[in-house]
C-alpha positions in Angstrom: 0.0 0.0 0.0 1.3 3.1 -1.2 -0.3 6.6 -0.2 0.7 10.1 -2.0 0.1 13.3 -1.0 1.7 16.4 1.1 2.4 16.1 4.9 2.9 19.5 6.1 3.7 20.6 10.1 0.6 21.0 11.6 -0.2 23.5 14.7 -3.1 22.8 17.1 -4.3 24.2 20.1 -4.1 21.8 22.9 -7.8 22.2 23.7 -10.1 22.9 21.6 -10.3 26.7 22.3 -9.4 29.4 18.9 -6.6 29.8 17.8 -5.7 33.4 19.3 -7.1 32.8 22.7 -5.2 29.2 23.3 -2.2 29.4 25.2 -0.9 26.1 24.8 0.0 24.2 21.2 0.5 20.9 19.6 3.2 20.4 17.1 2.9 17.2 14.5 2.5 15.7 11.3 -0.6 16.7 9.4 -1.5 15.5 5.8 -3.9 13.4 4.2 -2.5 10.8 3.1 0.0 10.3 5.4 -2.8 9.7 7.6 -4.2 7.6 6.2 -1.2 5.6 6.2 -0.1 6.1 9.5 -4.1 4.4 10.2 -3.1 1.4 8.3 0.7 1.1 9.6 -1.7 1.1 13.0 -3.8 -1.6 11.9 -1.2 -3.8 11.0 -0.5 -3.2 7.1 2.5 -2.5 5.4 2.0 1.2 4.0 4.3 3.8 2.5 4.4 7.5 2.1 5.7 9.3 -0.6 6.5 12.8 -1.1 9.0 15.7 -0.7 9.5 17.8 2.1 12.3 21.3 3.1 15.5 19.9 4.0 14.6 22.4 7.5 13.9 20.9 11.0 9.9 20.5 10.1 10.0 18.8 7.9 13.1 16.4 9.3 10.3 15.7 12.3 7.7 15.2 10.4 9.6 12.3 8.3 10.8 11.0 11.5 7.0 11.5 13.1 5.1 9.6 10.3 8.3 6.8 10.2 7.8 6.3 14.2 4.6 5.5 13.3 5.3 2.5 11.3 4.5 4.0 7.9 7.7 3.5 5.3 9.2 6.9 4.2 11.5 5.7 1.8 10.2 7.3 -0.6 9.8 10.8 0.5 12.6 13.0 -1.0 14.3 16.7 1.1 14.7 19.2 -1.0 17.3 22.3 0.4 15.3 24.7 -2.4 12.0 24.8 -1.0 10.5 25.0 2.4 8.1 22.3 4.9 4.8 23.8 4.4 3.0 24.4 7.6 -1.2 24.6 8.8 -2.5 25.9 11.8 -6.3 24.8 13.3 -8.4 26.8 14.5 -11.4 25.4 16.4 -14.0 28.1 16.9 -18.0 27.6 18.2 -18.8 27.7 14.2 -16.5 25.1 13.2 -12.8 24.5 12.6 -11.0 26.7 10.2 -7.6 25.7 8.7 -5.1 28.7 7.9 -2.3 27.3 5.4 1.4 28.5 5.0 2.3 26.1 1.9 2.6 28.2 -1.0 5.9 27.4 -2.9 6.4 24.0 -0.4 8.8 21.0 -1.6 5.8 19.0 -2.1 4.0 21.5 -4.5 7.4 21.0 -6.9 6.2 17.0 -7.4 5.3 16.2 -11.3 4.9 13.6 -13.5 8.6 12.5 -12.7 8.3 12.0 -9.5 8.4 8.6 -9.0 9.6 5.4 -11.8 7.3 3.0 -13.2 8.6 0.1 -11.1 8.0 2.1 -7.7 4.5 2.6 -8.9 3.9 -0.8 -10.0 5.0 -2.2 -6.5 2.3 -0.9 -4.4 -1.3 -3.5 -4.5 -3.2 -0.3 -3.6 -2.3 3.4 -4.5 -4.1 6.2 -2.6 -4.5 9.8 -3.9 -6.7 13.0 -3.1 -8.2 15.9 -4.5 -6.0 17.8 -2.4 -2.5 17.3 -4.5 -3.7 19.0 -7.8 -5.0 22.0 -6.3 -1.3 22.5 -5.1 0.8 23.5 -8.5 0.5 22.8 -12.4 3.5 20.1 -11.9 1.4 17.9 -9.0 -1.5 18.5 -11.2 0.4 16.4 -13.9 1.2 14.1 -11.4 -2.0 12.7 -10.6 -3.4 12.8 -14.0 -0.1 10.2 -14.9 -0.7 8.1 -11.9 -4.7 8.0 -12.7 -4.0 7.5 -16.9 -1.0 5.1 -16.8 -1.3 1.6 -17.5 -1.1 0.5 -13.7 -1.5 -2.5 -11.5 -1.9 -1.2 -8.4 -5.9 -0.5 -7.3 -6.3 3.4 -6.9 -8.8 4.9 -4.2 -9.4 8.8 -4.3 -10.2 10.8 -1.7 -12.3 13.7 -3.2 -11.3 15.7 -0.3 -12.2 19.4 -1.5 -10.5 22.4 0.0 -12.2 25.2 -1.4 -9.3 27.3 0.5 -6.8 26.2 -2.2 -9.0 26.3 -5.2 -12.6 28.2 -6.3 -15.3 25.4 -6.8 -15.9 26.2 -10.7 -12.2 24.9 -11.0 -12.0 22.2 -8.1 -16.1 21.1 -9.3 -14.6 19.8 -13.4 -11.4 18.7 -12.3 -12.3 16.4 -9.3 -14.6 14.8 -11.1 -13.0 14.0 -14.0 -9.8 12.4 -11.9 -12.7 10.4 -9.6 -14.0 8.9 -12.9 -10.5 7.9 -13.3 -10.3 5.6 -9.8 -10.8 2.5 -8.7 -13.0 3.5 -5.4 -13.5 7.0 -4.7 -14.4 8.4 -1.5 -16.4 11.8 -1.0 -18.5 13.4 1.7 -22.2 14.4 0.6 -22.0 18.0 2.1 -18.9 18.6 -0.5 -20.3 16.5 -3.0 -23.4 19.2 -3.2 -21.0 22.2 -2.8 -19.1 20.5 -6.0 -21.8 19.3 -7.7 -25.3 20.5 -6.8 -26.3 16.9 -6.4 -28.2 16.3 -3.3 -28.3 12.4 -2.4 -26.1 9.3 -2.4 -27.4 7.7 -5.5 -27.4 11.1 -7.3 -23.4 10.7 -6.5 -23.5 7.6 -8.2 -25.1 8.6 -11.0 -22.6 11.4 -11.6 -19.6 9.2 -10.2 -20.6 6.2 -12.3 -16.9 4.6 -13.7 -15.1 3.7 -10.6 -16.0 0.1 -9.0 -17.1 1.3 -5.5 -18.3 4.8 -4.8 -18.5 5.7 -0.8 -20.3 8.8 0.4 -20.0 9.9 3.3 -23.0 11.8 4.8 -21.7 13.2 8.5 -22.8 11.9 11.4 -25.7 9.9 10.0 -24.3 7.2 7.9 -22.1 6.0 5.1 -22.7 4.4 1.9 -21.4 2.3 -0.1 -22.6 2.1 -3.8 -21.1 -0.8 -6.4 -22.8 -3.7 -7.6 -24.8 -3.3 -5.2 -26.1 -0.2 -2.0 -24.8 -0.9 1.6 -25.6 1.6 4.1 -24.1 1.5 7.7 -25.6 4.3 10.0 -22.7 6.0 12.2 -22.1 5.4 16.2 -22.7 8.7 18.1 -19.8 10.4 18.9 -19.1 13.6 21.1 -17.4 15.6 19.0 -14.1 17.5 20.2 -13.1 18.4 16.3 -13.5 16.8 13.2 -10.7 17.6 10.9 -8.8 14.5 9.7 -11.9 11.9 10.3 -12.6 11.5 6.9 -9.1 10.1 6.2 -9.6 7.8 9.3 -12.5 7.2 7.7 -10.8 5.9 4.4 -7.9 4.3 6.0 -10.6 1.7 7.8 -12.9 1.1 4.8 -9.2 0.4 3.0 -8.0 -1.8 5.9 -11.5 -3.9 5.5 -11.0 -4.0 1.6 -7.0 -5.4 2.0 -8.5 -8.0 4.6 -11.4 -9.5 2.4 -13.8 -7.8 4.4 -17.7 -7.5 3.2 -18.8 -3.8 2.3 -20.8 -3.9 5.9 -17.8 -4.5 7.8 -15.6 -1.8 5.8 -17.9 0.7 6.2 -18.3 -0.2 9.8 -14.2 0.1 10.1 -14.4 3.3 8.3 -16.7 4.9 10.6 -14.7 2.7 14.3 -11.8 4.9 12.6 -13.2 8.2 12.7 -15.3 8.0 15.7 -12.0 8.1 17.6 -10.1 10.9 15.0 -13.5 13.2 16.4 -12.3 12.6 19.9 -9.0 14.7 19.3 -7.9 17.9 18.2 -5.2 16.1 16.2 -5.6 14.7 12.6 -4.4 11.1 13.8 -5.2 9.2 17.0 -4.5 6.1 18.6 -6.5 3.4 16.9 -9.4 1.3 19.2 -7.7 -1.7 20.2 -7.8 -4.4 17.5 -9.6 -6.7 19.6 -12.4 -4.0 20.5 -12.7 -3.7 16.7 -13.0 -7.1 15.6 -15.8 -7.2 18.9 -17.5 -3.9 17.6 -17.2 -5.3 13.5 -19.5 -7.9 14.6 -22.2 -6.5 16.8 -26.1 -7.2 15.1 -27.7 -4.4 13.9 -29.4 -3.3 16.6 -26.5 -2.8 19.1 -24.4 -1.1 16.6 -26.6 1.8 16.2 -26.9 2.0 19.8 -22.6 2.1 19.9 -21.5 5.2 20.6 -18.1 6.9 22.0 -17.9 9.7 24.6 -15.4 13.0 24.6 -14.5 12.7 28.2 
């Protein structure tokens, strides 16, 4: 497994107070992709990170932070002629904001000659997200090659709008036409309709129709996953602390469930385990639920799974 993408130094409040009132902040790794690997590494899978990062102390910790993890970084690459790039959160009563430095970063100088053709034909799964062609014209080429190119690997696709890198009459076009591209695409409903217009799952579908599994996400409520054939799993109720960086726990589980055999129940199921605990934290990755909690809570009938939920305090 083989995950692409920008990791940049991330900033946090230590509570989940705004920015300019907190007086205490977090320092780590926040990107992603590389979450989404360093989900897997947790869950037992052999994963890899690729990218470029400033040959500065940020971005020497955040290689070290992701590899601590378990995640390979062999493939990430320090350039000395660009910088780290670096977010800050900002968790307000309206919802979290995210105030970006990256502009010029080593990872917006990635192209189509990034990596060989026998690096990229290593991987049995290759994940991507909306999020690395919005970055520069060169990481735009990128992805195109890695979506167009004969390939072996399976791709997923994180749709993963940020409409503060890109105005939706570019992002709406584009993102589509590089999910049509993918092997399973993931996308939230609520960015979906600011995309999109559309205004349910199957209209999603409909629009999404080439890929082999489409999942939409709809917030707390539940999760979908359309391919041969609709499976909805409603979502266990979580207190919410902050909810940046669930949707890539999100993807990491329903991944974990696809790499293990898993039926589309269960991988949704992992998907949502995942992010119920990414909402308990201001951080963009977590510990994961212990493995034998998950395999207990995979399992549960209908009935008590809706009734699972997973407090704040």
């Amino acid at each position: 497994m083989l995950c692409l993408g920008e990791t940049m130094s991330l900033v946090s409040p230590a509570s989940p107070v705004p920015l300019e009132q907190a007086p205490v902040f977090t320092l780590s790794a926040g990107g992603a992709e590389s979450n989404v690997a360093i989900h897997l590494a947790a869950l037992g899978h052999r994963v890899g990170w690729a990218s470029r990062v400033g040959d500065d102390p940020l971005g020497r910790r955040l290689v070290a932070t992701i590899a601590a993890a378990g995640v390979d970084t062999g493939l990430v690459e320090v350039r000395s002629d660009a910088p780290t790039g670096v977010y800050f959160k900002d968790p307000t009563p309206q919802g979290t904001r995210v105030h970006y430095y990256r502009a010029g970063s080593a990872a917006s100088t990635m192209d189509e000659d990034f990596l060989p053709d026998d690096v990229l034909d290593a991987p049995q799964v290759l994940h991507l997200s909306g999020i690395t062609p919005a970055l520069s014209a060169g990481c735009d080429r990128l992805v195109r090659h890695l979506l167009t190119r004969p390939r072996r690997a399976r791709i997923t696709f994180d749709v993963n709008y940020r409409p503060a890198l890109w105005p939706v009459a570019q992002a709406a076009p584009e993102l589509r036409e590089l999910a049509q591209l993918a092997d399973t695409v993931f996308v939230g409903l609520d960015e979906a309709t600011a995309l999109w217009g559309v205004e349910t799952p199957e209209d999603v579908r409909k629009l999404l129709d080439r890929p082999s599994v489409v999942v939409v996400k709809d917030g707390a409520d539940a999760a979908h996953a359309l391919g041969a054939e609709a499976v909805t799993v409603p979502a266990p109720e979580v207190e919410v602390v902050e909810p940046v960086g669930a949707g890539d726990a999100f993807a990491a589980g329903f991944i974990s469930g696809v790499l293990r055999g898993a039926d589309a129940v269960r991988c949704l199921r992992l998907g949502h385990l995942l992010a119920a605990h990414s909402l308990l934290s201001t951080e963009d990755h977590t510990a994961s639920p212990d493995r034998a909690d998950l395999a207990r809570w995979l399992d549960l009938d209908e009935g008590r799974w809706r009734a699972l939920s997973f407090g704040a305090g």
